[in-house]
N, CA, C and O of each residue as an XYZ file, in Angstrom:
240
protein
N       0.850     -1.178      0.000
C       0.000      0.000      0.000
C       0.892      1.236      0.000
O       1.532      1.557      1.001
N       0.918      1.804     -0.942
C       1.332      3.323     -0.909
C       1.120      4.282     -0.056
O       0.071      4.911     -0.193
N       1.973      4.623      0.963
C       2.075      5.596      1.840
C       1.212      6.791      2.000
O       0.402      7.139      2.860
N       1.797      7.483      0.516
C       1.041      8.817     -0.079
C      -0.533      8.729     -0.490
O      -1.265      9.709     -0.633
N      -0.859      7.558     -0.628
C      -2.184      7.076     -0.709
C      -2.922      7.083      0.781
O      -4.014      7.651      0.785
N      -2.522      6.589      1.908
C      -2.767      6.404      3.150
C      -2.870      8.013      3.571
O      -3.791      8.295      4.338
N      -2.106      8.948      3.185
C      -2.408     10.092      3.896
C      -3.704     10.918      3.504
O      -4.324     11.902      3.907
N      -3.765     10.033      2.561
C      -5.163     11.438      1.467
C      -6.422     10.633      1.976
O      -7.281     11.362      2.472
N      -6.657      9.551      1.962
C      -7.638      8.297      2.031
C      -8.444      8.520      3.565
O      -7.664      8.306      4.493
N      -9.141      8.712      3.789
C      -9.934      8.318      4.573
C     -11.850      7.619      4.827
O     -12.621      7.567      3.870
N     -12.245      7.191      6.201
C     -13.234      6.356      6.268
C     -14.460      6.648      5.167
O     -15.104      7.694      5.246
N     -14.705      5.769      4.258
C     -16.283      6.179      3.993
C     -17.082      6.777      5.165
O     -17.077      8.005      5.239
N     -17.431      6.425      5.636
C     -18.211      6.274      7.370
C     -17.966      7.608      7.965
O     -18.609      8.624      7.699
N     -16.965      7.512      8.805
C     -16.738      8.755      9.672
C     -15.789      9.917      9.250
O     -15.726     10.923      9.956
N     -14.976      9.785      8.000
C     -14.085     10.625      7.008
C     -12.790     10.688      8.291
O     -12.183     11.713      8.602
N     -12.606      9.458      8.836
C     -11.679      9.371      9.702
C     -10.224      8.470      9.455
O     -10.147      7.504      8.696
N      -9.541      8.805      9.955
C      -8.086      8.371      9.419
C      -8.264      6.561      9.606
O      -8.749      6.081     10.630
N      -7.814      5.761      8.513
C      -7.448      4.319      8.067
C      -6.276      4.267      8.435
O      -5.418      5.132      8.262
N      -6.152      3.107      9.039
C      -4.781      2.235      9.511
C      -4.364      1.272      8.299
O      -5.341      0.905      7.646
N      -3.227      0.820      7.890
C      -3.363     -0.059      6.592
C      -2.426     -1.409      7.609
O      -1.296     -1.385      8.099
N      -3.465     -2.445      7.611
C      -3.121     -3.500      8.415
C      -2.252     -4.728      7.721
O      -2.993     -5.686      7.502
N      -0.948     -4.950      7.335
C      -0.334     -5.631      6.203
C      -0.620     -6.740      6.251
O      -0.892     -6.991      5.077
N      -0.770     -7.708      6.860
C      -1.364     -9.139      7.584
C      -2.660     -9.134      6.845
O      -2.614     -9.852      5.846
N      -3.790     -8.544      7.039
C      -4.782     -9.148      6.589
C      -4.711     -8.522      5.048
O      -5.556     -9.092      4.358
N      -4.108     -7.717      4.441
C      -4.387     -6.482      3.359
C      -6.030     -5.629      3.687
O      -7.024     -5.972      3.047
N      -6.078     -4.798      4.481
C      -7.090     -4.349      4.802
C      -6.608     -2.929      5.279
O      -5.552     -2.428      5.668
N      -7.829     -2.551      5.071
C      -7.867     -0.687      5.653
C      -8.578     -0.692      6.852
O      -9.664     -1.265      6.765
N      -8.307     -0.242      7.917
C      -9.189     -0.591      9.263
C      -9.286      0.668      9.845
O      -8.300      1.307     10.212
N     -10.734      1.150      9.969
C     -11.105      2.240     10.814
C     -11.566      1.759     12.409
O     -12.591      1.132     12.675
N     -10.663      2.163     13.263
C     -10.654      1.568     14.684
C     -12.364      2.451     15.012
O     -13.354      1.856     15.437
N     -12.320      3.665     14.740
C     -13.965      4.307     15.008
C     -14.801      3.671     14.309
O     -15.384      3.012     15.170
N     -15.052      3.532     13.780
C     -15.920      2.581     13.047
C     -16.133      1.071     13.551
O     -17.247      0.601     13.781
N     -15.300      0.587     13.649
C     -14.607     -0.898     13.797
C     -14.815     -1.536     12.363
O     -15.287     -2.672     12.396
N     -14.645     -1.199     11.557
C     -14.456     -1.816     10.761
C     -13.590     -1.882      9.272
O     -13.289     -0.821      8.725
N     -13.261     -3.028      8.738
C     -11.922     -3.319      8.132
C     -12.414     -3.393      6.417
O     -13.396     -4.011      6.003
N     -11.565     -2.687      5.684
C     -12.218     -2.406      4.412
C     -11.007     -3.206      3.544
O      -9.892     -2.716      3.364
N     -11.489     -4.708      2.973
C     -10.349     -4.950      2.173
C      -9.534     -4.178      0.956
O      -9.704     -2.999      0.646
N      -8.845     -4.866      0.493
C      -7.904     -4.338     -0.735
C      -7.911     -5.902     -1.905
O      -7.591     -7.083     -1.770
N      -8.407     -5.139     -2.903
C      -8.902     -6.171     -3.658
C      -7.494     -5.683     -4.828
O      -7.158     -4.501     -4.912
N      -6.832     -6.737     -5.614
C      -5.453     -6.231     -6.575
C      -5.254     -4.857     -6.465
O      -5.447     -4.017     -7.344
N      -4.925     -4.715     -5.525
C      -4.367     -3.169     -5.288
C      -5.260     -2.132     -4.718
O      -4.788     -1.222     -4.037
N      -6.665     -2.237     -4.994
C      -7.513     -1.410     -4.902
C      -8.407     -1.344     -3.416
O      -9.223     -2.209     -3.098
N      -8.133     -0.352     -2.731
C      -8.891     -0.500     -1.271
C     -10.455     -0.391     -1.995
O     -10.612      0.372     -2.947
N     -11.652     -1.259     -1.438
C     -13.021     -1.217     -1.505
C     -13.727     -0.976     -0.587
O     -14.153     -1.809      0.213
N     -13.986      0.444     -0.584
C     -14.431      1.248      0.559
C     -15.857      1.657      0.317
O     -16.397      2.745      0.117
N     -16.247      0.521      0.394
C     -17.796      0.154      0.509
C     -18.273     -0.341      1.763
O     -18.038     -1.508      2.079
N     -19.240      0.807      2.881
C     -19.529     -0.261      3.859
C     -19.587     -1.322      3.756
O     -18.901     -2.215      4.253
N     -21.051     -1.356      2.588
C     -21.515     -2.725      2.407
C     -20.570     -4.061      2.613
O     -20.821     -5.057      3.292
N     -19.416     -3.774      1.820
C     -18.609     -4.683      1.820
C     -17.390     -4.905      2.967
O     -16.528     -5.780      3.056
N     -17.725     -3.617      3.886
C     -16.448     -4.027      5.064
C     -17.125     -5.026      6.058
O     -18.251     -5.286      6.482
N     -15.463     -5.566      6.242
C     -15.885     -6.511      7.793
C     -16.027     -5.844      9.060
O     -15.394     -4.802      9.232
N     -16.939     -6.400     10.182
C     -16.304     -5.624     11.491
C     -15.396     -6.505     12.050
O     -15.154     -7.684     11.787
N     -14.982     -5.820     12.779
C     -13.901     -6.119     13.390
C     -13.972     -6.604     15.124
O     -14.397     -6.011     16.116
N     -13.389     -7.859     14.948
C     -13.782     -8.726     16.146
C     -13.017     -8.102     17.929
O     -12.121     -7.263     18.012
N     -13.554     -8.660     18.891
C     -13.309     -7.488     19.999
C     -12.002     -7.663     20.298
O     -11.398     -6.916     21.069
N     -11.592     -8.447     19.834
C      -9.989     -8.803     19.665
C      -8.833     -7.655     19.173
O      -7.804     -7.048     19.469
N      -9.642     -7.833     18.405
C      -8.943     -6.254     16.830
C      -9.059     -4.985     17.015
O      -8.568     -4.017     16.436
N      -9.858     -5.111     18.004
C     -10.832     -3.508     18.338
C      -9.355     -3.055     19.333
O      -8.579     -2.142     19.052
N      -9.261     -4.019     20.579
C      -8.431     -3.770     21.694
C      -7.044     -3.530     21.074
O      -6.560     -2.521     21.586
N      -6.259     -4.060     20.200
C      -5.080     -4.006     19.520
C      -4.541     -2.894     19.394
O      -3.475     -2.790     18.788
């Protein structure tokens, strides 16, 4: 994930700053709780399509 991409990018949801999690390839808004994959390169920042994020992930 491109750095310079990460600074401009933020939540569909709350227009709040994304964490880019390298392990899962995902964009994760901790306010939200939820994790927006990256499909060949492309973050899909579609609620619809994010996961939440388990209470595990939340605490991290």
């Amino acid at each position: 994930m491109d750095h310079r991409l990460l600074e401009i990018i933020a939540c569909p949801v709350c227009n709040g700053k994304l964490m880019f999690d390298k392990e899962q390839q995902e964009l994760v808004c901790k306010a939200d709780s939820l994790a927006f994959s990256i499909r060949d390169g492309i973050p899909v920042l579609l609620e619809t399509e994010a996961r939440k994020l388990t209470l595990d992930e939340k605490s991290e």
